[in-house]
N, C-alpha and C positions, 0 to 999 in steps of 0.2 A: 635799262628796263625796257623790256618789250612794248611796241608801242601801238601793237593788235595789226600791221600794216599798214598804220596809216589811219587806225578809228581811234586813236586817244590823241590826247595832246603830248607834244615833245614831252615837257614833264608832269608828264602824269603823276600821279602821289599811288595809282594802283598800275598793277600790272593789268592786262586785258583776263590772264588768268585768272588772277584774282577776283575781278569783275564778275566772270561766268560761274566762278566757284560759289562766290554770295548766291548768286541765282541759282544752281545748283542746289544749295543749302535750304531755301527759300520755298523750294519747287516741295517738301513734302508736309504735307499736312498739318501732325502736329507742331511742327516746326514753324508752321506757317500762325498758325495759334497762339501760339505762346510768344509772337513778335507783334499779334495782330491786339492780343491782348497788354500786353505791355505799353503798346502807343495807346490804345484807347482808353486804358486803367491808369496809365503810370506806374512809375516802381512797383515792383511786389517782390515778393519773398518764394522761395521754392515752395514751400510750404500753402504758401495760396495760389499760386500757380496750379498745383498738385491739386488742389481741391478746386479751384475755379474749373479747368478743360478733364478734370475724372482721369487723369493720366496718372500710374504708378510711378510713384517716386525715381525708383531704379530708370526706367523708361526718362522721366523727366529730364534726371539731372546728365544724361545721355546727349537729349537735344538742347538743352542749355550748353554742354558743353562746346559742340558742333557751332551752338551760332556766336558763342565768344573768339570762340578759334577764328572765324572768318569775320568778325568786328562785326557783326551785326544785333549785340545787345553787349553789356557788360557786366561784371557782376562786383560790383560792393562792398564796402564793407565799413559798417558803422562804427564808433568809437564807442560807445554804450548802447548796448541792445534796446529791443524796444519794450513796449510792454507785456509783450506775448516770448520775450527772453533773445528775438533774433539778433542777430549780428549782420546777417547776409541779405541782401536782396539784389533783384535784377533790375535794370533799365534800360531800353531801345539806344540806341547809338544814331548819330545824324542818319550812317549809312543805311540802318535798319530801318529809320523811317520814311529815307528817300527812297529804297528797293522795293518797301510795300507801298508809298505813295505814288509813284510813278511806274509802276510794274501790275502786280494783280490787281491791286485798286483802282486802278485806274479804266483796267479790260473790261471788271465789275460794272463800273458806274457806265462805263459807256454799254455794257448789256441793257441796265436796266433802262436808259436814256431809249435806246433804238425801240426794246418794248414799249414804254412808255410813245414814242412818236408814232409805231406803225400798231399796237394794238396787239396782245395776245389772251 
């Protein structure tokens, strides 16, 4: 496995690809939403996903797709539905919640930390 030149560990469990790919995936909006909402909600369903960010289904199940593909949420699947008939829902993956915990979250809080000290 590629080892980025020297920026991973000998055994890495991702490639560096891999890595920049998440970020990649990570980097566009809705995408960022629907991982943003996940951590903060917990499990949901496409269906309320759909109706939580006003994102078309079509659209949705798009960027759901995209962020399973690169392990940054997962998708589900229950043994008896719920009561609204589902089978399926999503939930945030470690890596999905360490990429937005230590990545845009992080840039955020220290935004608002600098305003907050010098004043705007």
């Amino acid at each position: 496995m590629d080892d980025g030149g020297g920026l991973l560990p000998e055994h890495s469990i991702l490639s560096l690809e891999e890595y920049l790919e998440m970020q990649r995936v990570i980097g566009n909006e809705t995408r960022f939403r629907v991982l943003d909402r996940l951590i903060s909600e917990g499990q949901q369903s496409a269906k309320e996903l759909t109706e939580a960010l006003a994102v078309p289904s079509n659209t949705l199940h798009y960027h759901l797709d995209t962020l399973v593909d690169v392990g940054l949420i997962e998708n589900r699947k229950r043994k008896q539905p719920t009561r609204d008939g589902l089978y399926s829902y999503y939930r945030a993956t470690s890596l999905g919640e360490g990429i937005l915990e230590h990545g845009v979250r992080e840039l955020m809080r220290e935004e608002w930390d600098l305003l907050e000290a010098y004043g705007e």
